[in-house]
Biopython code that builds the backbone (N, CA, C, O; Angstrom):
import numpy as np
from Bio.PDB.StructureBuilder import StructureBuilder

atoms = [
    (1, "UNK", "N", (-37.209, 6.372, -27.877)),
    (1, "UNK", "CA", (-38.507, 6.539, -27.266)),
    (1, "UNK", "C", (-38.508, 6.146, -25.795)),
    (1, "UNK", "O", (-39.323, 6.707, -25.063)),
    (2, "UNK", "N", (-37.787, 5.358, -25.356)),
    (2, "UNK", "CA", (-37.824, 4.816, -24.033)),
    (2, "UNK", "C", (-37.255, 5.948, -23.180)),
    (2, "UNK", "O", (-37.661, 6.044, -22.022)),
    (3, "UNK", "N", (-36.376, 6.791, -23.634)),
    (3, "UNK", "CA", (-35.264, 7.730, -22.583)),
    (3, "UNK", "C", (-36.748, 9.019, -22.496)),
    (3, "UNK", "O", (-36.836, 9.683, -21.464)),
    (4, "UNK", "N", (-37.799, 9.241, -23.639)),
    (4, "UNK", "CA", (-39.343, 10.483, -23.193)),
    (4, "UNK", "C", (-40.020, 9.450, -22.726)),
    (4, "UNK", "O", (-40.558, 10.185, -21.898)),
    (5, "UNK", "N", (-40.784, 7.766, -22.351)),
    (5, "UNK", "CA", (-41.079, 7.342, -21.676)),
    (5, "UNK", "C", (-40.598, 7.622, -19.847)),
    (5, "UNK", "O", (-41.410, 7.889, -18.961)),
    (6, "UNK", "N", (-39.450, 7.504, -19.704)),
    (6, "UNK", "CA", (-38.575, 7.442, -18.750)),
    (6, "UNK", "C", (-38.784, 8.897, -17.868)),
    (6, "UNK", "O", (-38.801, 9.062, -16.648)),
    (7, "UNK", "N", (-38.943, 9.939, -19.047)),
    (7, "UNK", "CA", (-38.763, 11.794, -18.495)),
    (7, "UNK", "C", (-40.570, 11.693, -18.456)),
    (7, "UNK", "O", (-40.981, 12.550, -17.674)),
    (8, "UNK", "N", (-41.442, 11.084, -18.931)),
    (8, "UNK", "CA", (-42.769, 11.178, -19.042)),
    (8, "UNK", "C", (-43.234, 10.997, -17.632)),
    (8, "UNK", "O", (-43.943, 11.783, -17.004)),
    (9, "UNK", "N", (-42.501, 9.299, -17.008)),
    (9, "UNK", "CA", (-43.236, 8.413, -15.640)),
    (9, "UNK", "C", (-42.142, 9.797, -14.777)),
    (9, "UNK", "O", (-42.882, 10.557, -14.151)),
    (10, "UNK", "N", (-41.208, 10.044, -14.708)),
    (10, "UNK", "CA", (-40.441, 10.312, -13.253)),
    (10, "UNK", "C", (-40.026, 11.800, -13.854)),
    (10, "UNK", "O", (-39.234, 12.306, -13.059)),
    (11, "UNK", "N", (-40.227, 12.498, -14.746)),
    (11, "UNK", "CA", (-40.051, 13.558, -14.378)),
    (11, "UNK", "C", (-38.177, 13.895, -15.048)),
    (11, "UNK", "O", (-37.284, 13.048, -15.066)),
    (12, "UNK", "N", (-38.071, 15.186, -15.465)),
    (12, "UNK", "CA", (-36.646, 15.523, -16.196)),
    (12, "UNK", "C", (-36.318, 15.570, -15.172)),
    (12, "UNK", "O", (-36.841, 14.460, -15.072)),
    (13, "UNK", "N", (-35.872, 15.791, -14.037)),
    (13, "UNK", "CA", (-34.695, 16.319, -12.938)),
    (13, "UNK", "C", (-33.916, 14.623, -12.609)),
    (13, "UNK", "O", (-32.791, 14.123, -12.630)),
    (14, "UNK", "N", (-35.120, 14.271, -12.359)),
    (14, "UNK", "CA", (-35.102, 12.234, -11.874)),
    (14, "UNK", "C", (-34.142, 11.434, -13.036)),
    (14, "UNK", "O", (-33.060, 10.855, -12.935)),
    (15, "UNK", "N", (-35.203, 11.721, -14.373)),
    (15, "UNK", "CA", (-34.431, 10.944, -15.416)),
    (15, "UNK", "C", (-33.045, 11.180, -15.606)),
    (15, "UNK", "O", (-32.223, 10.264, -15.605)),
    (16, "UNK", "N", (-32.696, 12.616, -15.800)),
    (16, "UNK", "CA", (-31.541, 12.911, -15.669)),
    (16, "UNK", "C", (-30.144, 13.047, -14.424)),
    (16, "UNK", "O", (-28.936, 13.173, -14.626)),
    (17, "UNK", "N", (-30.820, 12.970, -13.305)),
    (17, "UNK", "CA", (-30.175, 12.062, -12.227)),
    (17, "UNK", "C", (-29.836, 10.574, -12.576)),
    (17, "UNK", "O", (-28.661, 10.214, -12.494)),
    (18, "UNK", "N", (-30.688, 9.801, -12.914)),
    (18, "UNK", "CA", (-30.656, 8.493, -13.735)),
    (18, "UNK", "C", (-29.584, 8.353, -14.381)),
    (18, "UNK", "O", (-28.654, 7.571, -14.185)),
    (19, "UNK", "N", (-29.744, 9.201, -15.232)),
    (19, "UNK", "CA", (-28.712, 9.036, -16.862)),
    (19, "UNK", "C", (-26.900, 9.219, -15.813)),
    (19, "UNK", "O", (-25.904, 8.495, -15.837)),
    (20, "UNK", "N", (-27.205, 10.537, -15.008)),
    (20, "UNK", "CA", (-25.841, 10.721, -14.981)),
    (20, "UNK", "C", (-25.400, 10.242, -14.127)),
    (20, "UNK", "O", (-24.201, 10.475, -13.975)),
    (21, "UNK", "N", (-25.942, 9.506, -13.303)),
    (21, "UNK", "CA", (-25.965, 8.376, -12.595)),
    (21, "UNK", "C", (-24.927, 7.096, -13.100)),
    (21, "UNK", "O", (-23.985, 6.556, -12.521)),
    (22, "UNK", "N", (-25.331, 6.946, -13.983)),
    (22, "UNK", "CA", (-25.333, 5.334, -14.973)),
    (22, "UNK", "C", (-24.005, 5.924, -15.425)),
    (22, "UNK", "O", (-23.031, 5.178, -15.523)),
    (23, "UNK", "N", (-23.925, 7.011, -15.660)),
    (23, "UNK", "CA", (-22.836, 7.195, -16.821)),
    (23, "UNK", "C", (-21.357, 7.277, -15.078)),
    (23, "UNK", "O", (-20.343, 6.579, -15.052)),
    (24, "UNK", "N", (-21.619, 7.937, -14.339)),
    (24, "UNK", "CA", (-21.010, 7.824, -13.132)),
    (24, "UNK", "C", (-20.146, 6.635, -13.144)),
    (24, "UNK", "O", (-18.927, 6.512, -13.027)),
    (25, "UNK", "N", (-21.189, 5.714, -13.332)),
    (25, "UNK", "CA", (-20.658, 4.283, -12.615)),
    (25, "UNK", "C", (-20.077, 3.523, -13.980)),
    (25, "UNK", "O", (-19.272, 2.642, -13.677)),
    (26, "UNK", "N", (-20.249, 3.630, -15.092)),
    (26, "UNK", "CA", (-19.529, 3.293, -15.699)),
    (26, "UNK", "C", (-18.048, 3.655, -16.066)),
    (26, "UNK", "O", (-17.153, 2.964, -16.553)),
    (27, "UNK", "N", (-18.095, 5.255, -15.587)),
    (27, "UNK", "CA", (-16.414, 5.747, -15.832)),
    (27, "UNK", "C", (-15.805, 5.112, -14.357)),
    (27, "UNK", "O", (-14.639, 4.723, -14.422)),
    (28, "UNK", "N", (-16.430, 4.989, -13.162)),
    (28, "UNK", "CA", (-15.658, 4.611, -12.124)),
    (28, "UNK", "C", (-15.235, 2.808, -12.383)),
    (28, "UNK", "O", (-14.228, 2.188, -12.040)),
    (29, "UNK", "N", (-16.491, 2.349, -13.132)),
    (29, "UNK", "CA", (-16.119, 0.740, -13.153)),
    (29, "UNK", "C", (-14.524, 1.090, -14.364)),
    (29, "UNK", "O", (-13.447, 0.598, -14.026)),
    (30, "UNK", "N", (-14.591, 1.772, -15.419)),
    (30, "UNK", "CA", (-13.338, 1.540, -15.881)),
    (30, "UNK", "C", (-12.177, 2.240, -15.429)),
    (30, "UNK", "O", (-11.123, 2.110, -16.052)),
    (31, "UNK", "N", (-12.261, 3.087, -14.250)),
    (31, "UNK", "CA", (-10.930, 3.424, -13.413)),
    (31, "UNK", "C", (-11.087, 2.235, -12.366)),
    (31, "UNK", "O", (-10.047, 1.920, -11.788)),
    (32, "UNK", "N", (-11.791, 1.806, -12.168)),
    (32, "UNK", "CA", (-11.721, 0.439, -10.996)),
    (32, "UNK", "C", (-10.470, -0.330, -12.102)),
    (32, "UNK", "O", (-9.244, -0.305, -12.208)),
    (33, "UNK", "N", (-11.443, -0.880, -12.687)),
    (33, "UNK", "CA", (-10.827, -1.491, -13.735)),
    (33, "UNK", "C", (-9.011, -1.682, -13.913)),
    (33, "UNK", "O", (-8.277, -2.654, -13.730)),
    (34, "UNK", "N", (-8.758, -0.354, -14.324)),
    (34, "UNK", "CA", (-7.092, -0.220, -14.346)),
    (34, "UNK", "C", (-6.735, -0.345, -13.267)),
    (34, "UNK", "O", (-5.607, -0.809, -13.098)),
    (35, "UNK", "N", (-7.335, -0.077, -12.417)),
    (35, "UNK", "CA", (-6.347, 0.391, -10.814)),
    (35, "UNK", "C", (-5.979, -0.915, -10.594)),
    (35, "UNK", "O", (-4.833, -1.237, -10.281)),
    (36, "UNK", "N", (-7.203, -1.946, -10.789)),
    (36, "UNK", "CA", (-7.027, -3.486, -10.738)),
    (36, "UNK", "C", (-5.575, -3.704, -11.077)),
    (36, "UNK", "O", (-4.525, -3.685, -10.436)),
    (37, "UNK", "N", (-6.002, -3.973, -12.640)),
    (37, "UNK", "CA", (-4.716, -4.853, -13.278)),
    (37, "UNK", "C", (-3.320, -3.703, -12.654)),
    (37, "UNK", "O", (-2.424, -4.533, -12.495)),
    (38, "UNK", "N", (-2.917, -2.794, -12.384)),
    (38, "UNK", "CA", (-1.927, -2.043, -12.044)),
    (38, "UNK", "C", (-1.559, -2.277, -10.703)),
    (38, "UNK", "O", (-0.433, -1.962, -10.319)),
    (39, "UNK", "N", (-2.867, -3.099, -9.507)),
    (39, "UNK", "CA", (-2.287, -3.429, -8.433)),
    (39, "UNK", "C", (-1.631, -4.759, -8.659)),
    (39, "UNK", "O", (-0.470, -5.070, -8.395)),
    (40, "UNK", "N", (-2.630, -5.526, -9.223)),
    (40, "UNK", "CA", (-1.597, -7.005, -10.257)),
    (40, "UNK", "C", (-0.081, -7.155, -10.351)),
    (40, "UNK", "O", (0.701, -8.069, -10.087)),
    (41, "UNK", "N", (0.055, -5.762, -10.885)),
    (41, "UNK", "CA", (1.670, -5.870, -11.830)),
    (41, "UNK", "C", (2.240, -5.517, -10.908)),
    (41, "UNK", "O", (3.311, -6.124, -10.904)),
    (42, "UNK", "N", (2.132, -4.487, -9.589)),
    (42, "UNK", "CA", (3.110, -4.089, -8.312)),
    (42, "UNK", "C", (3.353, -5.777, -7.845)),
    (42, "UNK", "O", (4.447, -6.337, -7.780)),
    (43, "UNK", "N", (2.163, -6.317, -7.584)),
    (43, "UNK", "CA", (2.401, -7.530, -6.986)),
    (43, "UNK", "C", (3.041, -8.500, -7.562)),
    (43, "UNK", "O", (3.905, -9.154, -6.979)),
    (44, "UNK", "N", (2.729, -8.669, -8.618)),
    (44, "UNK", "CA", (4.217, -10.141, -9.220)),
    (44, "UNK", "C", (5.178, -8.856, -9.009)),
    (44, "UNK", "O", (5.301, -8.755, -7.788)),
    (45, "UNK", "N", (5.732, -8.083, -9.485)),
    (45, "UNK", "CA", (6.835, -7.459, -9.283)),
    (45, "UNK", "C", (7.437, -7.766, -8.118)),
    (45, "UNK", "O", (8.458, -8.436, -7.961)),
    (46, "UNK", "N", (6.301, -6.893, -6.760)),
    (46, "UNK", "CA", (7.216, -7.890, -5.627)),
    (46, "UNK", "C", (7.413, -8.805, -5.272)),
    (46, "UNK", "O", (8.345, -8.951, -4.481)),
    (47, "UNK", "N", (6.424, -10.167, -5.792)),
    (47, "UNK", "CA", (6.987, -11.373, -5.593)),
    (47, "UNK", "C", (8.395, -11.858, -6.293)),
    (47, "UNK", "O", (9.214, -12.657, -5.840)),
    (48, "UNK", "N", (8.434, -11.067, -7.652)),
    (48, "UNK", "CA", (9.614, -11.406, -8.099)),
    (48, "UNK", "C", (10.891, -11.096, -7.449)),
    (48, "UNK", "O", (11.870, -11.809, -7.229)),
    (49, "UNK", "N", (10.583, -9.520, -7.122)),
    (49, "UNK", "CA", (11.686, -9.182, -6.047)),
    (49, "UNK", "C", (12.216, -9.455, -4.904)),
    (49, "UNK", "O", (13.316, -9.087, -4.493)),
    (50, "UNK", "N", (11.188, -10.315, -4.211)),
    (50, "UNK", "CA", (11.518, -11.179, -3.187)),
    (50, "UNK", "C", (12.159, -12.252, -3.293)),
    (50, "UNK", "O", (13.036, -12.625, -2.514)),
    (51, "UNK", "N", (11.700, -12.938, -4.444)),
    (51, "UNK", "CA", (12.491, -14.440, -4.639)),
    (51, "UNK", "C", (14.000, -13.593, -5.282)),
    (51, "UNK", "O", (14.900, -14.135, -4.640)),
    (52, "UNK", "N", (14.440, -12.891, -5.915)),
    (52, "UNK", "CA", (15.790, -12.597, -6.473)),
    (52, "UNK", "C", (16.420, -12.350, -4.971)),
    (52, "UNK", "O", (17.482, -12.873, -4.632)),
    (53, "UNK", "N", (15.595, -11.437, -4.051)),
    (53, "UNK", "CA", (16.679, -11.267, -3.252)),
    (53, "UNK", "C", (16.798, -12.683, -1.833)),
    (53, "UNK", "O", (17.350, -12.460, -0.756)),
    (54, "UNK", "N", (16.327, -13.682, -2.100)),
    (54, "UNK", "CA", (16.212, -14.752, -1.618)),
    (54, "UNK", "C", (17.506, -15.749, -2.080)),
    (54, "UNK", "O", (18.046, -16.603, -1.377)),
    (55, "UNK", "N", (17.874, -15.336, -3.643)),
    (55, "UNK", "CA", (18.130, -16.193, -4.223)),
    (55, "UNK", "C", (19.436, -15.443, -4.151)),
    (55, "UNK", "O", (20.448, -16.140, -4.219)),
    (56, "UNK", "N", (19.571, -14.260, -4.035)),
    (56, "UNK", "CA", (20.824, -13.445, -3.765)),
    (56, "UNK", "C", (21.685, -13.792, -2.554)),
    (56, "UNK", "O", (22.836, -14.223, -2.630)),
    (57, "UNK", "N", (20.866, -13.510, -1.190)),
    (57, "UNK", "CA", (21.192, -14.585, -0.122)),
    (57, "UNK", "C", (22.207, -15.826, -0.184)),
    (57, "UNK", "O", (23.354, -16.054, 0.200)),
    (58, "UNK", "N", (20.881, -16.718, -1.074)),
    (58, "UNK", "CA", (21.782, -18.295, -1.114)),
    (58, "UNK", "C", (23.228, -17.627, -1.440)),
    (58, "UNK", "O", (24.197, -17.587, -0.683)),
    (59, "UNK", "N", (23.092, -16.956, -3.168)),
    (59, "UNK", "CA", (24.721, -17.238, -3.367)),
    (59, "UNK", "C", (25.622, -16.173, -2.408)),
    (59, "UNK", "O", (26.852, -16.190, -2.355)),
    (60, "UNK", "N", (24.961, -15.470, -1.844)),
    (60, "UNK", "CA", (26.444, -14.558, -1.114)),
    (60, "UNK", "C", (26.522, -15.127, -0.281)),
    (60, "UNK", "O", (27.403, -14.495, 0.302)),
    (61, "UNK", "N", (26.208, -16.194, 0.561)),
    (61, "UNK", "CA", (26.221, -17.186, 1.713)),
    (61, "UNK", "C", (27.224, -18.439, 0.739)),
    (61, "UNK", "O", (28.240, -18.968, 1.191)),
    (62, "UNK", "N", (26.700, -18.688, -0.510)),
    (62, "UNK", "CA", (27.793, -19.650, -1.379)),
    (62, "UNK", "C", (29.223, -18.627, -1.906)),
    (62, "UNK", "O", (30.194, -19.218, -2.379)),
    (63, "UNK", "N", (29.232, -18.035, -1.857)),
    (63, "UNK", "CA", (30.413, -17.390, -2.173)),
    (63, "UNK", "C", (31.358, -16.623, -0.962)),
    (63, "UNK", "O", (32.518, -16.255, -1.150)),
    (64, "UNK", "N", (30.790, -16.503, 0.000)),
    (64, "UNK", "CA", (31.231, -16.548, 1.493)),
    (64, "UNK", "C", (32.095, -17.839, 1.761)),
    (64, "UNK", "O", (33.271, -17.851, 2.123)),
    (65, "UNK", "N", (31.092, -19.174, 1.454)),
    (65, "UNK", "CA", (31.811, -19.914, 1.866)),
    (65, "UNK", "C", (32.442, -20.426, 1.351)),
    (65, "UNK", "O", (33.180, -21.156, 2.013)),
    (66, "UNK", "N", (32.622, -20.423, -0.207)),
    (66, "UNK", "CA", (34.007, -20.787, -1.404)),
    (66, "UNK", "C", (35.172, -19.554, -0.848)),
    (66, "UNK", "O", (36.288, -19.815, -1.297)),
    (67, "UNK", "N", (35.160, -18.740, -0.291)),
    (67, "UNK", "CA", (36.173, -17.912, -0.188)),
    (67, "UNK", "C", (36.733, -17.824, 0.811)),
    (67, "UNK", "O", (37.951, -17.662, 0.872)),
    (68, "UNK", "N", (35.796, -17.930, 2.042)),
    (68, "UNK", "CA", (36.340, -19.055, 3.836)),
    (68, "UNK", "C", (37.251, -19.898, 3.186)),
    (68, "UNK", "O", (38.445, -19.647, 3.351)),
    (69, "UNK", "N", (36.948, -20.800, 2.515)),
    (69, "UNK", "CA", (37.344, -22.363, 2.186)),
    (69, "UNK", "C", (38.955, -21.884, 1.500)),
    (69, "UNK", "O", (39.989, -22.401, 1.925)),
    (70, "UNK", "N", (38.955, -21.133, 0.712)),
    (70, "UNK", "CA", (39.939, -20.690, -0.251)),
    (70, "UNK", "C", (41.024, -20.193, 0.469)),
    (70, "UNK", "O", (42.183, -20.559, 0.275)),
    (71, "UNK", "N", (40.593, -19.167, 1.496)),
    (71, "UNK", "CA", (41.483, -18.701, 2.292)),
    (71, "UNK", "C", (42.045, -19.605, 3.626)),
    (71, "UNK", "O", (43.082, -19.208, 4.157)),
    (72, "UNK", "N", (41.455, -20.664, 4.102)),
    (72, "UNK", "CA", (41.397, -21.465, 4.974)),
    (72, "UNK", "C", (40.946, -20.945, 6.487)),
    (72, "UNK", "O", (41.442, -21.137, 7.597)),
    (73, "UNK", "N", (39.972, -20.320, 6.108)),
    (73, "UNK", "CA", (39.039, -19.973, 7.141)),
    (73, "UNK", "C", (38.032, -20.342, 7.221)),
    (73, "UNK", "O", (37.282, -20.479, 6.254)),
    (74, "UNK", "N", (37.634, -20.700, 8.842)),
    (74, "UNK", "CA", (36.399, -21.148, 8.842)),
    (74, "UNK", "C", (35.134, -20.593, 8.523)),
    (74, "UNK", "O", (35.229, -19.446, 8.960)),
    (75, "UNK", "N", (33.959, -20.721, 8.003)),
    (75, "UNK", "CA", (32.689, -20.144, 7.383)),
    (75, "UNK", "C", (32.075, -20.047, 8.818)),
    (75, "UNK", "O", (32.297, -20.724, 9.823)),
    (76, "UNK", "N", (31.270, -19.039, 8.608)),
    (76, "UNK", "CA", (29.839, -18.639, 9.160)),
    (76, "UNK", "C", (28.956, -19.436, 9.265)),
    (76, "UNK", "O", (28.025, -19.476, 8.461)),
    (77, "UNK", "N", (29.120, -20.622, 10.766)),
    (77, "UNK", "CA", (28.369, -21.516, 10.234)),
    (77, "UNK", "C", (27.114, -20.967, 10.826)),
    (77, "UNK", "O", (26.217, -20.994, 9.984)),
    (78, "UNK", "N", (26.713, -20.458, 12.017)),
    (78, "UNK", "CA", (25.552, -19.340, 12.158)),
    (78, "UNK", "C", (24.818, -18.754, 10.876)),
    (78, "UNK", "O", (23.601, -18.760, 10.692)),
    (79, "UNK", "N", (25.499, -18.400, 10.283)),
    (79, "UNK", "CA", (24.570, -17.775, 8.904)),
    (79, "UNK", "C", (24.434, -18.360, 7.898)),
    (79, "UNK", "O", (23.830, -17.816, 6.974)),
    (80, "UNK", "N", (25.099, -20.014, 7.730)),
    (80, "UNK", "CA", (24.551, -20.542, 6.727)),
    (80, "UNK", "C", (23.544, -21.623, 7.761)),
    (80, "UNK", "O", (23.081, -22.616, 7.200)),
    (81, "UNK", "N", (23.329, -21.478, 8.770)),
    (81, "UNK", "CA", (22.233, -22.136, 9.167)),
    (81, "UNK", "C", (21.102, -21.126, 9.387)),
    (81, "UNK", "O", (19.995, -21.655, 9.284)),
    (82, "UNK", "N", (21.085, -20.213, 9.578)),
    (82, "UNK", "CA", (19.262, -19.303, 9.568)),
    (82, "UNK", "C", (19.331, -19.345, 7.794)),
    (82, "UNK", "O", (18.243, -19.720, 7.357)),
    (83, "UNK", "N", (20.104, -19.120, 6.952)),
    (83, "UNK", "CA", (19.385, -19.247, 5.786)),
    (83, "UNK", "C", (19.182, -20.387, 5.022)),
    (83, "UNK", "O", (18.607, -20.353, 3.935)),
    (84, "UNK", "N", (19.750, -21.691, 5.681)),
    (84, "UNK", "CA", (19.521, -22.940, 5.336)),
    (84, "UNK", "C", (17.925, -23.473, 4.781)),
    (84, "UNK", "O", (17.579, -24.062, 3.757)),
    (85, "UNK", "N", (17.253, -23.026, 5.830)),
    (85, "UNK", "CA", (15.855, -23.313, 6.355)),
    (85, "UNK", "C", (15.115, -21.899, 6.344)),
    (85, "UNK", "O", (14.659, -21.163, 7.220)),
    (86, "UNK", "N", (15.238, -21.839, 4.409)),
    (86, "UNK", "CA", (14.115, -20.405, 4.309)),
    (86, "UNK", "C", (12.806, -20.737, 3.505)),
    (86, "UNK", "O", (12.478, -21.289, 2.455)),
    (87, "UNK", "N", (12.184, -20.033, 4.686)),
    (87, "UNK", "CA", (10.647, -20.564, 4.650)),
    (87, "UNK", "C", (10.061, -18.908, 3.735)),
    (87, "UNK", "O", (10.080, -17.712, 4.026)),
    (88, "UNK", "N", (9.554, -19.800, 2.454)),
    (88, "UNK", "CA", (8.822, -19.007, 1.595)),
    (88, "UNK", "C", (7.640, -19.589, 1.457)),
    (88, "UNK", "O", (7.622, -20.817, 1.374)),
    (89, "UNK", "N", (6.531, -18.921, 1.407)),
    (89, "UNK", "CA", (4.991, -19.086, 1.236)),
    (89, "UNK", "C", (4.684, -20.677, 2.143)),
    (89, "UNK", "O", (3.854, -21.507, 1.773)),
    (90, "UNK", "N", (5.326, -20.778, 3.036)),
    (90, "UNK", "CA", (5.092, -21.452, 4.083)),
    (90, "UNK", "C", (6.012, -23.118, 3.506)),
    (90, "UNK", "O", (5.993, -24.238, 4.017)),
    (91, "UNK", "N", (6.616, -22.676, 2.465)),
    (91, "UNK", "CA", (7.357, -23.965, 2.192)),
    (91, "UNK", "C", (8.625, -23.876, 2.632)),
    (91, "UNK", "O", (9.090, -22.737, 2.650)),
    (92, "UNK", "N", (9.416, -24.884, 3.043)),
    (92, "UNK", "CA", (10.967, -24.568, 3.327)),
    (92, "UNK", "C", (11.887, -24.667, 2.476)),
    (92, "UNK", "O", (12.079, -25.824, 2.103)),
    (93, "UNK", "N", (12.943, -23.400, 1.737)),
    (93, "UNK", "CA", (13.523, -23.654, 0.821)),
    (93, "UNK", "C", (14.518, -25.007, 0.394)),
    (93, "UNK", "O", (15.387, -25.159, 1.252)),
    (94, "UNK", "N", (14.584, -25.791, -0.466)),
    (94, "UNK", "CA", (15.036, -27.139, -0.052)),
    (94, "UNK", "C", (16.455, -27.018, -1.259)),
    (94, "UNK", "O", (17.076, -28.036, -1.567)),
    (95, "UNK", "N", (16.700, -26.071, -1.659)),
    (95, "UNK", "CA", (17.892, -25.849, -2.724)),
    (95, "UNK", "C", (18.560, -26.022, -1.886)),
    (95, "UNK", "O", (18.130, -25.833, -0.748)),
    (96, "UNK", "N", (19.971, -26.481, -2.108)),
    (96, "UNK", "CA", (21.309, -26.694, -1.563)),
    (96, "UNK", "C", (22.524, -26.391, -2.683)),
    (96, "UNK", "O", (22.975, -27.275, -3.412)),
    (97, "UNK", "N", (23.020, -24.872, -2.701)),
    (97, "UNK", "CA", (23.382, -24.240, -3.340)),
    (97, "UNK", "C", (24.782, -24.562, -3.212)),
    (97, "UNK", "O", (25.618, -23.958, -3.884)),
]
sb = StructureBuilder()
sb.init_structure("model")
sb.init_model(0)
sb.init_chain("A")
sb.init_seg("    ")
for serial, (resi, resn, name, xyz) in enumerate(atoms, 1):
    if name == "N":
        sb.init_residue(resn, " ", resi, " ")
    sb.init_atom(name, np.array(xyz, "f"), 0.0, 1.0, " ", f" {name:<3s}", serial, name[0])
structure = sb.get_structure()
């Protein structure tokens, strides 16, 4: 009874602007919706992918320098000092690999 109240005060063209209105915004709130959680999952993804290749770094900088050492050559000490002091989310990495 409320939806011939509704077409009674404003008229069929109005009410039904109304209706498809409402129904509009509910299919866009549930494509909002997914797009959400799907921008979510890109993002830990790349945070994850950042820290692996962070962590990739350390050891090819540790296995650089087990293999300097092995061969009796001196290491890169230039490149184990810029990655010494890696600053992630404003913290400084403090592992000593």
């Amino acid at each position: 009874m409320q939806a011939f109240d509704l077409i009674a005060e404003l008229g069929l063209p109005i009410a039904s602007g109304l209706i498809m209105a409402y129904f509009i915004f509910l299919v866009m709130k549930q494509l909002m919706d997914g797009l959400v959680s799907e921008i979510q999952t890109v993002q830990a993804i790349s945070k994850m992918l950042i820290t692996r290749a962070s962590t990739m770094n350390n050891d090819m900088i540790r296995i650089d320098t087990s293999v300097s050492s092995a061969l009796g050559l001196s290491p890169d000490l230039e490149r184990i000092a810029r990655a010494e002091n890696f600053v992630e989310d404003g913290k400084i990495d403090a592992r000593r690999d």
